[in-house]
C-alpha positions as CSV (number, residue, x, y, z in Angstrom):
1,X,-20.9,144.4,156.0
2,X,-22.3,142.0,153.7
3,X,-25.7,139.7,154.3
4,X,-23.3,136.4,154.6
5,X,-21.2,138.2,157.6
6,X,-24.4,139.9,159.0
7,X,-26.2,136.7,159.2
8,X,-22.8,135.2,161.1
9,X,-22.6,137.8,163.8
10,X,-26.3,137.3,164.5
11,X,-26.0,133.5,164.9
12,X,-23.0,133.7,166.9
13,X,-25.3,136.5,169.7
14,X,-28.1,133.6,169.4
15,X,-26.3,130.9,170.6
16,X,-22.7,130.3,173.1
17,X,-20.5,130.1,170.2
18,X,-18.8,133.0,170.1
19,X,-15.3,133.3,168.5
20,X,-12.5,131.8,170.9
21,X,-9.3,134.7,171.2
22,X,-6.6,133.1,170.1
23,X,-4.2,132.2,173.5
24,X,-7.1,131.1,175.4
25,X,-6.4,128.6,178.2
26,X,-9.6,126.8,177.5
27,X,-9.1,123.1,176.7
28,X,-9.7,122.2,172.4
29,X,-12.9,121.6,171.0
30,X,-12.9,118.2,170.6
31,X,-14.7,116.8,167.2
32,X,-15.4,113.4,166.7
33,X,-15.6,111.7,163.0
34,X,-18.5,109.0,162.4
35,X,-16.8,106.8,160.6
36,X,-17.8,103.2,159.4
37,X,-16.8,100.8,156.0
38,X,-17.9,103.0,153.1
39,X,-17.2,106.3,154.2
40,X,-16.6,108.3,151.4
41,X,-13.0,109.8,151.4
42,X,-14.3,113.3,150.2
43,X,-16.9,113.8,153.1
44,X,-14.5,112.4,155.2
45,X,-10.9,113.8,154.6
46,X,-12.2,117.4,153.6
47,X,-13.5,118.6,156.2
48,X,-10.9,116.8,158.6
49,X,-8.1,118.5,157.2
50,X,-9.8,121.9,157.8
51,X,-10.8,121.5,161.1
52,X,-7.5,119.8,162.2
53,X,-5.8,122.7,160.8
54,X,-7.3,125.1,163.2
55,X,-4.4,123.8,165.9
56,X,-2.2,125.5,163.7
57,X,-3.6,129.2,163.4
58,X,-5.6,129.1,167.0
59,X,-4.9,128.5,170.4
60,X,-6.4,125.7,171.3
61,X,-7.9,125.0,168.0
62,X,-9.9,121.8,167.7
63,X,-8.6,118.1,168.9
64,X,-10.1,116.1,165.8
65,X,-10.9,112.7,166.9
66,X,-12.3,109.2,164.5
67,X,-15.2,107.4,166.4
68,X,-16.5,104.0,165.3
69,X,-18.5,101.0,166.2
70,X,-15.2,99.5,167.1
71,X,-11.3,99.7,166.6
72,X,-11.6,97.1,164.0
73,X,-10.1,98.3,160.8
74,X,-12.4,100.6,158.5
75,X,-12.1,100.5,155.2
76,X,-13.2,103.3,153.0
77,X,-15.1,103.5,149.8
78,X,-11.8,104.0,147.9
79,X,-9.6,101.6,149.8
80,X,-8.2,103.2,152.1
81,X,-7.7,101.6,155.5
82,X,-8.2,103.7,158.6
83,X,-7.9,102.4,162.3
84,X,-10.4,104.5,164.8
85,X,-9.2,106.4,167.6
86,X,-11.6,105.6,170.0
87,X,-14.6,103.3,169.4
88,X,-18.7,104.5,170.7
89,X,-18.3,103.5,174.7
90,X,-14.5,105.4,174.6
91,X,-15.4,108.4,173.0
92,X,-15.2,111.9,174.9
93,X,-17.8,114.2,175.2
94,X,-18.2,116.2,172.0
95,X,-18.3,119.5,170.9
96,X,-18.9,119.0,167.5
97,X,-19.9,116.0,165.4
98,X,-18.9,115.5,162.2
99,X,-21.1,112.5,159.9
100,X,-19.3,112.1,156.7
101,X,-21.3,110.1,154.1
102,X,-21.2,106.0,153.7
103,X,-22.3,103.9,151.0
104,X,-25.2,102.2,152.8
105,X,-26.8,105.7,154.3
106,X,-28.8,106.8,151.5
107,X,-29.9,102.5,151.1
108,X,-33.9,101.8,152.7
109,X,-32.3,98.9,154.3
110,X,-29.9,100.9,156.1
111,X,-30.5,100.0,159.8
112,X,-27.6,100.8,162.5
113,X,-29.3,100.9,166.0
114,X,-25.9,101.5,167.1
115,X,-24.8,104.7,165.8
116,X,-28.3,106.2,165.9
117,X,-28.5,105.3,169.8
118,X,-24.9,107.2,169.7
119,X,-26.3,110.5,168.2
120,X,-29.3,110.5,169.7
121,X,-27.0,110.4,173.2
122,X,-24.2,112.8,172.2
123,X,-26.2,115.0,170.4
124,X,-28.2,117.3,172.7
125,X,-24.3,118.3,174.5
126,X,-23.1,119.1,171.2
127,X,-22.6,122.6,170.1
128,X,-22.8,121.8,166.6
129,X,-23.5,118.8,164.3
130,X,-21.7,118.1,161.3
131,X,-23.6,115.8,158.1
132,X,-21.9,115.7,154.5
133,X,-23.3,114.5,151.2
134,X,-25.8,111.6,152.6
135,X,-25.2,112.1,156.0
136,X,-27.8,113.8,156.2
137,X,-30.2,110.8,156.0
138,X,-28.4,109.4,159.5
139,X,-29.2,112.7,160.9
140,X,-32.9,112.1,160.0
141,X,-33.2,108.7,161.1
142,X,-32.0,110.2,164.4
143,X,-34.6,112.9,164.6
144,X,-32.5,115.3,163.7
145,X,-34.1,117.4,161.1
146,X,-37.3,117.6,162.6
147,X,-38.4,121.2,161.6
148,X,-34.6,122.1,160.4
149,X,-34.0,123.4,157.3
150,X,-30.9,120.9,155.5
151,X,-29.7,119.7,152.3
152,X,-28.0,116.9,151.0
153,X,-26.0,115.6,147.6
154,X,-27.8,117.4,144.9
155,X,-28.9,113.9,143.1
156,X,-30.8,112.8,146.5
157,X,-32.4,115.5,147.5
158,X,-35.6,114.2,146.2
159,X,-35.0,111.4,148.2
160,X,-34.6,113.3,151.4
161,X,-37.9,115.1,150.6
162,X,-39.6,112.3,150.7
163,X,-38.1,110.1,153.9
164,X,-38.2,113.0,155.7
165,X,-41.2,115.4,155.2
166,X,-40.7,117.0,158.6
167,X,-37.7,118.4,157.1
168,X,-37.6,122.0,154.7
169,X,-34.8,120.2,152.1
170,X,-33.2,123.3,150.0
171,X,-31.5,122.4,146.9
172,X,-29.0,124.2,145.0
173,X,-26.4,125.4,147.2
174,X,-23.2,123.8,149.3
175,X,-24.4,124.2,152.9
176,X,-27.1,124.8,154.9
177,X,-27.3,126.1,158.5
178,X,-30.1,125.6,161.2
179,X,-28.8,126.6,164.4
180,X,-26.1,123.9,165.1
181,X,-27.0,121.8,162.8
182,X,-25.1,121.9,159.2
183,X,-25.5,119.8,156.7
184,X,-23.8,120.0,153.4
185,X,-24.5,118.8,149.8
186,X,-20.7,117.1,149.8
187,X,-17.6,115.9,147.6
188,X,-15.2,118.4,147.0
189,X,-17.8,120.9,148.5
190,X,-16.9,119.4,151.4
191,X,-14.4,122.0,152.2
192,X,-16.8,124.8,152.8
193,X,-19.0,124.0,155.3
194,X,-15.9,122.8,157.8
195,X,-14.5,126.8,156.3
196,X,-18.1,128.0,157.4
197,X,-18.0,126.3,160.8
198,X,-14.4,127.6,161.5
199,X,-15.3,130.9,160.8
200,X,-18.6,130.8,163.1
201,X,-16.2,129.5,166.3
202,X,-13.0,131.4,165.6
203,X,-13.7,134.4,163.1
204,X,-12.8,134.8,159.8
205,X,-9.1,135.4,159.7
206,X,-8.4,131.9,161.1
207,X,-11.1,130.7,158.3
208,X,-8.7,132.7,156.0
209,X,-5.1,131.5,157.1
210,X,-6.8,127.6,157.5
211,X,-7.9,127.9,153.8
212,X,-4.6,129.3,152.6
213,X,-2.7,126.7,154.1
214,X,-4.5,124.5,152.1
215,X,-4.3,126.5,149.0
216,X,-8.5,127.6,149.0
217,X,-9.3,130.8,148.9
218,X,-11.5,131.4,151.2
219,X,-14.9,133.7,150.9
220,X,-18.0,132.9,152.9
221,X,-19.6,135.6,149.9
222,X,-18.8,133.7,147.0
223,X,-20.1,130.1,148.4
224,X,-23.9,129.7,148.0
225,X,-25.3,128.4,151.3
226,X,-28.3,129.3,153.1
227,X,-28.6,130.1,156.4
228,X,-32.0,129.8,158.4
229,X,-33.2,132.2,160.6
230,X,-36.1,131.8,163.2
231,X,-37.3,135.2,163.0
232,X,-37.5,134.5,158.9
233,X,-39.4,138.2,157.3
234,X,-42.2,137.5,155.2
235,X,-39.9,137.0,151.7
236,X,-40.2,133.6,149.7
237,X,-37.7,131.1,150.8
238,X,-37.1,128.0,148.9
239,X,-39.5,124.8,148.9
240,X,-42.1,127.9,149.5
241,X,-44.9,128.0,146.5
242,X,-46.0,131.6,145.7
243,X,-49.2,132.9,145.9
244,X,-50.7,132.0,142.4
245,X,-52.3,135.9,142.3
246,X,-48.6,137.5,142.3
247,X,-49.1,139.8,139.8
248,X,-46.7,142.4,137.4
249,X,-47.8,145.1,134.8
250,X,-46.8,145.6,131.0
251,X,-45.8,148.7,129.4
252,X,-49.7,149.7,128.8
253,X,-50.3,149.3,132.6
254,X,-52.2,146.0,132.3
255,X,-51.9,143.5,134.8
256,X,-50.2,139.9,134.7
257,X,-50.0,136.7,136.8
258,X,-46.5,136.0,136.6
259,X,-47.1,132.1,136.7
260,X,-49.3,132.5,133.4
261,X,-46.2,134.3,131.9
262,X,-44.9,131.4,130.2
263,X,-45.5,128.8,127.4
264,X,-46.8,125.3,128.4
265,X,-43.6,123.7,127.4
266,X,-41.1,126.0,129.9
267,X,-40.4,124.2,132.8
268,X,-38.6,127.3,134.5
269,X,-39.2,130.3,135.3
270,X,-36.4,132.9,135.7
271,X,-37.6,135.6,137.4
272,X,-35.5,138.8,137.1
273,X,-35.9,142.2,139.2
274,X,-33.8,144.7,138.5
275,X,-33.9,148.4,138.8
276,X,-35.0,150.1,135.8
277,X,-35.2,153.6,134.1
278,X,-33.8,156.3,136.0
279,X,-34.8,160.2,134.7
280,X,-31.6,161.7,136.1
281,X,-28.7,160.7,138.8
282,X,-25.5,159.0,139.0
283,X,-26.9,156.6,136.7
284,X,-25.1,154.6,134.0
285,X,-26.7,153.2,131.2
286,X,-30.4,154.8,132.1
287,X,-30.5,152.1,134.9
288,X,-30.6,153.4,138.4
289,X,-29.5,150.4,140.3
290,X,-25.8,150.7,138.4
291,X,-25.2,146.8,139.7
292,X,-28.4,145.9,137.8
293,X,-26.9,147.2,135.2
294,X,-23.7,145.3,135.4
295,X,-25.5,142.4,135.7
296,X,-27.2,142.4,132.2
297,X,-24.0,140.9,130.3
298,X,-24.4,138.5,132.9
299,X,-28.4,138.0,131.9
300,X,-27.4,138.3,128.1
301,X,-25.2,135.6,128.0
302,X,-28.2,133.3,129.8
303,X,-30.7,134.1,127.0
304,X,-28.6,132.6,124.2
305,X,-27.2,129.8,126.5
306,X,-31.0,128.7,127.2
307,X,-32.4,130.1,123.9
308,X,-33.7,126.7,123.2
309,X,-34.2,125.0,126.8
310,X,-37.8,125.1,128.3
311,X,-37.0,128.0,130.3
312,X,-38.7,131.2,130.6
313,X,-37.4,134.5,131.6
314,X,-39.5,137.1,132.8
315,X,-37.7,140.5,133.5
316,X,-39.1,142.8,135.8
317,X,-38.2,146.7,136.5
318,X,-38.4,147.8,139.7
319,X,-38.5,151.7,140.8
320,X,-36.2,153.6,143.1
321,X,-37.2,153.3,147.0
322,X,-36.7,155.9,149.7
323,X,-34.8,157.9,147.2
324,X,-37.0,158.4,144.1
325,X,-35.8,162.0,144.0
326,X,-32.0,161.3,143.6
327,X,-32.9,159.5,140.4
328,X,-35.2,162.6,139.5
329,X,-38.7,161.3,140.6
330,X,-41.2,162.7,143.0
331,X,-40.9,161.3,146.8
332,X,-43.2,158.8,147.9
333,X,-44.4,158.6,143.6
334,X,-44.5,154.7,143.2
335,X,-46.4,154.3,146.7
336,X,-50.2,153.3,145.5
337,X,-52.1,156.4,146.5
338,X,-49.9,158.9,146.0
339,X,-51.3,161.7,143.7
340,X,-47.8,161.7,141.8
341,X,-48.2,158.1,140.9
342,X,-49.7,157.4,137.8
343,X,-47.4,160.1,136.2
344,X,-44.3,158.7,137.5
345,X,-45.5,155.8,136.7
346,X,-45.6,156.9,132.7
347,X,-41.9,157.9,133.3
348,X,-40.4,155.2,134.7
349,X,-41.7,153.0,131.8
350,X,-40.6,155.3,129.5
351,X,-36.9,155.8,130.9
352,X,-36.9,152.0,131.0
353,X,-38.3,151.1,127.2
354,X,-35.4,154.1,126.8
355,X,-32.7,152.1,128.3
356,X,-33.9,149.0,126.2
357,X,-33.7,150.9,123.2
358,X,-30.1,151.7,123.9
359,X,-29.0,148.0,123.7
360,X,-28.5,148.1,127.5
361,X,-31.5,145.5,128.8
362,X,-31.5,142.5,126.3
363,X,-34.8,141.6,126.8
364,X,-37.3,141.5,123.5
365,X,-40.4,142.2,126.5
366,X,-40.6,143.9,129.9
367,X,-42.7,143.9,132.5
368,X,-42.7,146.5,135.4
369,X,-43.2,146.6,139.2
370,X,-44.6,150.0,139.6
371,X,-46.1,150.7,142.9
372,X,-43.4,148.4,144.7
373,X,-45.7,145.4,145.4
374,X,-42.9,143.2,144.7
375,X,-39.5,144.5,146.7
376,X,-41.0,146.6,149.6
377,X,-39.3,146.4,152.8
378,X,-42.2,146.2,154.8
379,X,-40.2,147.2,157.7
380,X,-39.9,150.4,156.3
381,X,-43.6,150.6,154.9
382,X,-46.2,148.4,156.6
383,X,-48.4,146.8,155.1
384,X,-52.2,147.7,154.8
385,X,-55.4,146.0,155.0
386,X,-55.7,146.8,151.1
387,X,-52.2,145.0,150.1
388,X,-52.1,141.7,148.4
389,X,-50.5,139.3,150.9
390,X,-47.8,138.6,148.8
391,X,-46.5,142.1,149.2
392,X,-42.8,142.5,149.8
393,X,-42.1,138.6,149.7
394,X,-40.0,138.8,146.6
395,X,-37.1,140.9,148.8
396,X,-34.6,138.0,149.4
397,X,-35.0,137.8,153.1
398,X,-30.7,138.4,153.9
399,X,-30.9,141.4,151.5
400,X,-28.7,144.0,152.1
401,X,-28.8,146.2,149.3
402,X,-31.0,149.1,150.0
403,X,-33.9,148.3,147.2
404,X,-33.4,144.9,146.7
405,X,-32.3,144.5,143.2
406,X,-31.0,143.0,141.5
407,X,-32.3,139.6,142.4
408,X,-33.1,136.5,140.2
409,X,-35.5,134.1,141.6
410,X,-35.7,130.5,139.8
411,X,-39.2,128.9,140.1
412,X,-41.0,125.9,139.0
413,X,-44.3,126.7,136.6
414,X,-46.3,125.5,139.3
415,X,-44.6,128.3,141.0
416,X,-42.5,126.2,143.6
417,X,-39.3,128.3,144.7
418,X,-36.4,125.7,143.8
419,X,-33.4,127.7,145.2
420,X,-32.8,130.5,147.5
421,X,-32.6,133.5,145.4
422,X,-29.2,135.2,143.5
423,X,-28.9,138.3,144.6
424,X,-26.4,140.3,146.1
425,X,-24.0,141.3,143.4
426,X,-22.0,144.3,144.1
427,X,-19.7,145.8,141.3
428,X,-18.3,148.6,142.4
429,X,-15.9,149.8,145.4
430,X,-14.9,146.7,147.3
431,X,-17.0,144.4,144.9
432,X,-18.5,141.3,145.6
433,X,-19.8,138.8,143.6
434,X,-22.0,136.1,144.5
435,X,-22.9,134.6,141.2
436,X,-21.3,134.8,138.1
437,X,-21.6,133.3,134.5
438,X,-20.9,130.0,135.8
439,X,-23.0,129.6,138.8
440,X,-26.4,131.3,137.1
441,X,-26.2,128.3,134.0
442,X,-25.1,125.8,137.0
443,X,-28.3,126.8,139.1
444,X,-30.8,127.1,135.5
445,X,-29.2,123.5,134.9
446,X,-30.3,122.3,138.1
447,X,-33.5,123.6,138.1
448,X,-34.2,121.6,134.9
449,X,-33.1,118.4,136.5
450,X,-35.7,119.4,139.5
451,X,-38.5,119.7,137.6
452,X,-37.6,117.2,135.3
453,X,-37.6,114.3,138.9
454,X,-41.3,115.9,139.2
C-alpha cells in the first residue's frame, strides 16, 4: 500500500468519517456552496460537479446545495448568472462546506460580517470544510486555520503567510489536509481535492468511477498534496528551516555544511539522496536502490534544464539500511561505532565513484551520507545522547520505501524547506510515479519565484 493510501486509512480511524457502503439507508451528505458575486467559475463548478456526481455511483451520495447571503441573483466572475438554493437563515445543517474563491477575498478591505458569522456557526457540526484558490483567506478571517497546516493559489501564498502567521502555509502542491479542514491551491486543480474528499468518505472506487465519468483519471499517487499528521515524526516538513550544522562528507571523508554547499548567487538548493554503490546484489547500474537509479535520467535532464539558473544541486549517496549484506556489506557497517565502518565506508565510496564512472550518476561531484545521519528511521534505531539532532529528519515523514531514497528536497539557501519533499518513485512491478520530468522543473520553477518574493 502506498504512503498516499496509508495516510487515508489512518485519517479515516482518527476521525467518524469512515467510507459509507454503498445501499446505505442513511440520509445524503448534504454540502453547501458559499457563493457570492465574484465567485470564480473554476473553484466553484469543479468541485461541484465531482461531488454532485457521487449520487450517481453511491447510495446516498451527497445532496449538493448553493448557500448565499440571499436569493438575489449571483453573478459570477465570468458572467454567469446563478440563483441560490437556499440563502444563510434557510440553509440545512451541513456536512461539508465547500468556499470556492471570490474576487474580493484575497482584497484587505474585504469585510463580510455576514458570512464569517455563518462559518463560524456552521463550522464546528461540519465534518469537513471545503476552501479553493483564495478561499482560504475567508477561512482565516474565521479562525479557521489557527494551528492548521493550508495552502492557497500559488501567487498568494506569500500573502497568506503573512495575514495569517498562526497558520503553517505549504506551497507547491494542489491540496492540503488538516483534519477536516482542506484547502486547495485552485483553478483547474480544483478537481482534486473534491476527488480527495470523495475518496476519504466513500473509498476509492467511487473516487475512480466519479473521475471517469468526467473523463479524469483519477490517482490520489500522482497528485502532490500534503497531508498533516498530529503525531508528525521528527523529519523536515515544509516552512521548517534546517538546522544550519546539517552536515555530508566528500569522497576523502571530510565534512560539509550542506547550506555552505553552494555559490552566493544560487537561490536553490536541490538536495538529492539516493542510494549509492552497491558491492554485489540485484543491483542495476552499481546502484542499490534500483529506483534511484531510474531516477537519474530524470535528474539528468534537470541539470541541463537549470544549467544556467541560480540553482544548486547537491547529490548525496546514501548506504543500504537493515540489509547491508544483500548488497554485499557487513551488517550493522554504516552504524557510527561499528568496527566494520570505516572500511565499508572506503567501499561504498568506491562502488559509488564506480557507478559515476560508468555514466550512470550525472553528477561532476558527490557527496556521501555514510554513517546514515541523514535517512535513519529512528524508529528502527533510536537515537543517542551523541547524535546530532538533526538525525533522521531528512526521511520524508510518509515514506514508505524501506531506506528512504530516493528523495529530492528543494530548499532555500537560508535553508528554509519550500515544498514537501519528491520522493516516492517506484519503477518496477505495479510502478508508481509521483513526479516526473514535468513536475520536478514545475516545482525548481516555483522555488525560484519563492525565493525570488523574499
Amino acid at each position: 500500500m502506498s504512503a498516499a493510501r496509508l495516510l487515508l486509512a489512518a485519517s479515516l480511524q482518527l476521525c467518524a468519517c469512515g467510507p459509507v457502503s454503498p445501499g446505505t439507508e442513511d440520509p445524503p451528505l448534504m454540502v453547501g456552496f458559499l457563493i457570492e458575486d465574484g465567485v470564480y467559475g473554476s473553484e466553484l463548478m469543479a468541485p461541484f460537479d465531482i461531488l454532485q456526481h457521487t449520487r450517481f455511483h453511491v447510495q446516498p451520495g451527497m445532496q449538493v446545495v448553493t448557500i448565499a447571503r440571499s436569493r438575489e441573483t449571483v453573478t459570477t466572475f465570468e458572467g454567469l448568472e446563478l440563483v441560490p438554493d437556499v440563502d444563510y437563515a434557510s440553509a440545512p445543517a451541513l456536512d461539508v462546506i465547500v468556499v470556492p474563491s471570490a474576487l474580493r477575498h484575497v482584497s484587505e478591505e474585504f469585510d463580510d460580517p455576514e458570512l464569517i458569522d455563518f462559518l463560524k456557526q456552521r463550522a464546528p457540526a461540519a465534518r469537513f470544510i471545503l476552501s479553493l484558490c483564495d478561499g482560504a483567506f475567508v477561512l482565516g478571517r474565521a479562525g479557521l486555520l489557527s494551528g492548521v497546516s493550508c495552502t492557497t493559489f500559488p501567487g498568494d501564498i506569500r500573502l497568506l503567510r503573512e495575514r495569517h502567521p498562526e497558520a503553517r502555509v505549504i506551497d507547491g502542491v494542489s491540496f492540503v489536509v488538516d483534519g477536516r479542514v482542506i484547502t486547495s491551491a485552485g483553478g483547474a486543480r480544483s478537481y482534486d481535492p473534491a476527488l480527495y474528499l470523495v475518496e476519504r468518505i466513500y473509498g476509492e472506487t467511487p473516487a475512480i468511477e466519479v473521475a471517469r465519468g468526467l473523463v479524469i483519471d483519477w490517482s490520489l499517487d500522482r497528485i502532490p498534496h500534503y497531508i498533516a499528521r498530529g503525531d508528525a515524526t521528527l523529519a523536515y516538513e515544509a516552512g521548517d528551516r534546517i538546522d544550519a550544522e546539517v552536515s555530508v562528507e566528500d569522497a576523502e571523508g571530510r565534512s560539509h555544511r550542506l547550506l555552505s554547499l553552494s555559490d552566493d548567487e544560487d537561490r536553490v538548493l536541490v538536495l538529492y539522496l539516493f542510494g549509492g554503490g552497491a558491492l554485489e546484489g540485484p543491483t542495476r547500474g552499481g546502484l542499490w536502490c534500483e529506483d534511484s537509479m531510474s531516477d537519474m535520467s530524470l535528474m539528468r535532464h534537470l541539470l541541463a534544464r537549470f544549467a544556467e539558473r541560480p540553482v544548486a544541486f547537491i547529490p548525496v549517496a546514501c548506504p543500504p539500511f537493515l540489509d547491508e549484506e544483500q548488497f554485499g556489506y557487513a551488517k550493522g557497517g554504516f552504524l557510527p561505532g561499528s568496527p566494520d565502518h570505516d572500511g565499508e565506508r572506503r567501499n561504498f565510496v568506491e562502488a559509488t565513484l564506480k557507478a559515476v564512472g560508468t555514466g550512470v550518476i550525472p553528477f561532476p561531484e558527490l557527496y556521501f551520507d555514510s554513517s546514515l545521519r541523514l535517512l535513519r528511521n529512528t524508529e528502527a534505531m533510536p537515537r543517542s545522547e551523541s547524535d546530532s539532532p538533526w538525525l533522521g529528519r531528512f526521511r520524508p515523514r510518509d515514506e514508505f520505501q524501506r531506506y528512504g531514497t530516493p528523495a529530492i528536497w528543494i530548499l532555500a539557501r537560508d535553508g528554509r524547506v519550500l515544498m514537501p519533499p519528491r520522493h516516492g518513485n517506484n519503477y518496477e512491478r505495479n510502478a508508481v510515479l509521483k513526479y516526473t520530468a514535468r513536475e520536478l522543473p514545475a516545482a525548481i520553477l516555483r522555488a525560484l519565484e519563492i525565493t525570488s518574493e523574499g
